[in-house]
N, C-alpha and C positions, 0 to 999 in steps of 0.2 A: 214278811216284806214290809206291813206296814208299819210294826217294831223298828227294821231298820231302817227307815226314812223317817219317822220321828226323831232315832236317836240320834240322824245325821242332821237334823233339823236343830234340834236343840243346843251339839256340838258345835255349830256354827254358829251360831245365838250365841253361844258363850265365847266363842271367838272373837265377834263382834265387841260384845259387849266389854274384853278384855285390851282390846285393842283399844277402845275409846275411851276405855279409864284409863291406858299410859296418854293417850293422847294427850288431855285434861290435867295429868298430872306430870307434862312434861316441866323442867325449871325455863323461865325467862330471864335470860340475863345477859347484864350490861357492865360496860368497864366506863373507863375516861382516863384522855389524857393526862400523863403525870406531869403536870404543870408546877406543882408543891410537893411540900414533903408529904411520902406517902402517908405518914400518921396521922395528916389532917385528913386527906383526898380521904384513908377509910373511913374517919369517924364521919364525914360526910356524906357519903354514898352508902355505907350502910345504913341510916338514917332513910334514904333515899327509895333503898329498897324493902325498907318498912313498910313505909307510904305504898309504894307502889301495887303491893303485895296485898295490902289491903282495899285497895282502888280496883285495883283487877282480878280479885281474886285466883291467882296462880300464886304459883311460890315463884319470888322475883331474887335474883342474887347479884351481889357487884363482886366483879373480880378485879385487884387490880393488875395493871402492868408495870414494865419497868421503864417503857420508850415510846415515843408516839407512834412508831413503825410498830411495834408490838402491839398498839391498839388498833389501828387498820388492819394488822393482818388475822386479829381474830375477829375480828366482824366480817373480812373476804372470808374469812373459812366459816362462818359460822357457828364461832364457838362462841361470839354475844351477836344478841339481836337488836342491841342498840346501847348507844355509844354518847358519850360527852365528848363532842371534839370540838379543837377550835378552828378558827376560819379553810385554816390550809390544811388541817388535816381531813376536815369533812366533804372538801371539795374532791382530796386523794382517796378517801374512802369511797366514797357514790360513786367513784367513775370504776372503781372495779367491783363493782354491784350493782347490778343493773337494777329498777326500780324499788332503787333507794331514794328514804326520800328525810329530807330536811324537817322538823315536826316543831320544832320551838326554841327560841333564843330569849336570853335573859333580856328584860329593858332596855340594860345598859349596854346590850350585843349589837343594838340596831347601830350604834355612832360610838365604838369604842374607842379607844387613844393607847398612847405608849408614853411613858418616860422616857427620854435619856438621863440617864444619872452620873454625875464625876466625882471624885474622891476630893477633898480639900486640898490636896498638892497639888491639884492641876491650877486653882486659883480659878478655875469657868464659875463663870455664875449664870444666872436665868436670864434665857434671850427670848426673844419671837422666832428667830429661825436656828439650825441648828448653829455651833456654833462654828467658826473656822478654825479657833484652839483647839477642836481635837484632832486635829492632824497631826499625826505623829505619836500619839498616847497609845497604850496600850488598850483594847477593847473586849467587850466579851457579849455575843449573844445568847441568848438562852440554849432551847433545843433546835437541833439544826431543821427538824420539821414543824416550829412554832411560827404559827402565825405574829404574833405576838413579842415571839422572842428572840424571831429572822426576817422572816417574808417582809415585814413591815418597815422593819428599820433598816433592813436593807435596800429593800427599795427609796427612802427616804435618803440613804447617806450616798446612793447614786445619784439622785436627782441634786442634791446638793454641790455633791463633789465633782461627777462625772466620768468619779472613779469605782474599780473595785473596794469592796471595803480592805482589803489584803494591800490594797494600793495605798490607801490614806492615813490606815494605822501600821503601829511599829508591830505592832502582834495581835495576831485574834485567838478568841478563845471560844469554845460554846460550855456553858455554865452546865447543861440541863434541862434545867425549870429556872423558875425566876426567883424565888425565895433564893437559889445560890449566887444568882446573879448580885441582889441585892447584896448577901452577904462580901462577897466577893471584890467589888465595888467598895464597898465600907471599910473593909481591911487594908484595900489598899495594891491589894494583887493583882488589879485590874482597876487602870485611872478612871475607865468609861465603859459603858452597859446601857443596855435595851431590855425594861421589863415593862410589865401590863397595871395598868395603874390601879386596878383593883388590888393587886401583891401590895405594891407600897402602901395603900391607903389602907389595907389591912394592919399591915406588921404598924404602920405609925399610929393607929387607933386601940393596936393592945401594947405597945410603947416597947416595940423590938426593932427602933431604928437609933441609931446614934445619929441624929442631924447635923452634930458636930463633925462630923466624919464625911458624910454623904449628904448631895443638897441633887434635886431638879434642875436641872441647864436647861430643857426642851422639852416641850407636847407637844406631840403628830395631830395632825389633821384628824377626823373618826376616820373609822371604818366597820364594817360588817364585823363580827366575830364569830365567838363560843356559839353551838346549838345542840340540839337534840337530835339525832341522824338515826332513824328506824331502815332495818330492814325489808324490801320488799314483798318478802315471801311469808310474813308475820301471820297474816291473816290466813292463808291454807295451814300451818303448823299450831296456831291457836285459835280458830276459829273466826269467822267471818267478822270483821268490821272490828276487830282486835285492836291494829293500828290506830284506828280514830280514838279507841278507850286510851291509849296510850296519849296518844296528843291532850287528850281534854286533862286526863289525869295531871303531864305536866301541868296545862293552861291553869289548871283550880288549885295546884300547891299555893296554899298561902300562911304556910308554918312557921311565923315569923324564926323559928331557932331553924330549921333547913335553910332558908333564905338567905338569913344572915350567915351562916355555912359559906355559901360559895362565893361574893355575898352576891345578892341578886334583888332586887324590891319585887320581882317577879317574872313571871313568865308569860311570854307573848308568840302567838302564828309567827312561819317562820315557813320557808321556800326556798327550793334549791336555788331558784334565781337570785335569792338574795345576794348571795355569794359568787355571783358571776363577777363583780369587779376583785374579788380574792384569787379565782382563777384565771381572769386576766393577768395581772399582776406579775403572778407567779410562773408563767409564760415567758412572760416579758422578760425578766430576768435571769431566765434557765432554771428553775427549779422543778418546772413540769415542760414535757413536750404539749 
């Protein structure tokens, strides 16, 4: 008798004990929006999930997607536990995740801006407001769920025009990301485009723009953008007070070659309220009920 209630003693001891090595040794992992071409976004996030890996001791992985809706719906289902989103997709994400929460934005997330860009055939040049030459040009916004390469300029060319964008130009397009937009725009296939001025000030800083071709007409006002969007339920699957290792983690990246990656001078606190003028916004114009 007392044979068998050791043994069963023990057998559950090592149950225990097998259970909380998968625990420990589950993977933590995160995607982000495909804002660029994917071969940059991996070489950056996995990078990313170096760091992390080492910060938190789990094993950390980045996976990428193909669509900003592809990245919301594995963080709803919980196939990553945290996420690179921009303005409008972070805001889409936390609301069908209940305490999810905003964890950190780049510097330059706090007051980000947009380009409009026109091709040299249209003859626009750089104004203070948008301009009223594009009325009638062909257009292209990024991803139809980009803050940055929709939400934004679209609400900008209503408030301008007082029209639909469908209304003002002869044809819209959506690029993707904005690395095609740029592209896109420059070629000529599209007179006029909406990307994130971190893209251009990239591609013109490693000298992948013809400026002969493509010039600046307009910068938007800031706004709130890109963050870091954790999981709720982070801290019961990897233990107590996880989420916070994860904030500080972002908060202390200061790896000049990561930084300049996405680019970013760093990283700063960051709050779902931040993003309450993004999900206004995007109300306002029908993109979200």
């Amino acid at each position: 008798m007392i044979t068998k209630q050791i043994r069963k003693w023990l057998v559950s001891g090592f149950l225990i004990l097998l259970a909380s090595g998968t625990v420990s040794a589950q993977t933590f992992v995160f995607t982000a929006i495909p804002d660029e071409d994917e071969t940059k976004l991996v070489e950056r996030f996995r990078g990313i999930a170096d760091y992390l890996s080492e910060q938190l001791e789990v094993d950390v992985r980045y996976i990428p997607v193909k669509s900003y809706a592809a990245a919301i719906s594995a963080f709803r289902n919980n196939q990553v536990q945290l996420a690179w989103f921009g303005g409008l997709s972070g805001v889409q994400a936390r609301a069908l995740v209940p305490g999810s929460e905003a964890l950190a934005q780049g510097v330059e997330d706090q007051a980000f801006y947009n380009y409009f860009i026109a091709h040299k055939s249209t003859g626009l040049e750089r104004s203070d407001e948008l301009p009223e030459g594009v009325r009638g040009k062909t257009f292209t916004f990024g991803s139809k769920g980009s803050t940055s390469g929709r939400l934004i300029p679209e609400y900008h060319i209503r408030q301008r025009f007082g029209e639909a964008p469908e209304s003002v130009f002869s044809r819209v397009g959506y690029s993707g990301n904005h690395t095609r937009t740029l592209r896109l725009v420059e070629s000529g296939t599209y007179e006029v485009g909406a990307l994130n001025y971190k893209v251009w000030e990239k591609e013109l800083e490693d000298g992948n723009i013809n400026t002969d071709d493509v010039r600046i007409i307009w910068k938007t006002p800031g706004f709130p953008n890109y963050q870091w969007t954790i999981r709720g339920d982070v801290d019961a699957r990897f233990g107590e007070g996880f989420k916070d290792r994860v904030r500080q983690a972002l908060l202390d990246l200061d790896d000049p070659a990561l930084l300049e990656s996405f680019p970013r001078e760093g990283f700063v606190p960051a709050s779902n309220d931040d993003y309450e003028p993004i999900r206004s916004v995007a109300k306002d114009i029908g993109i979200i009920d």
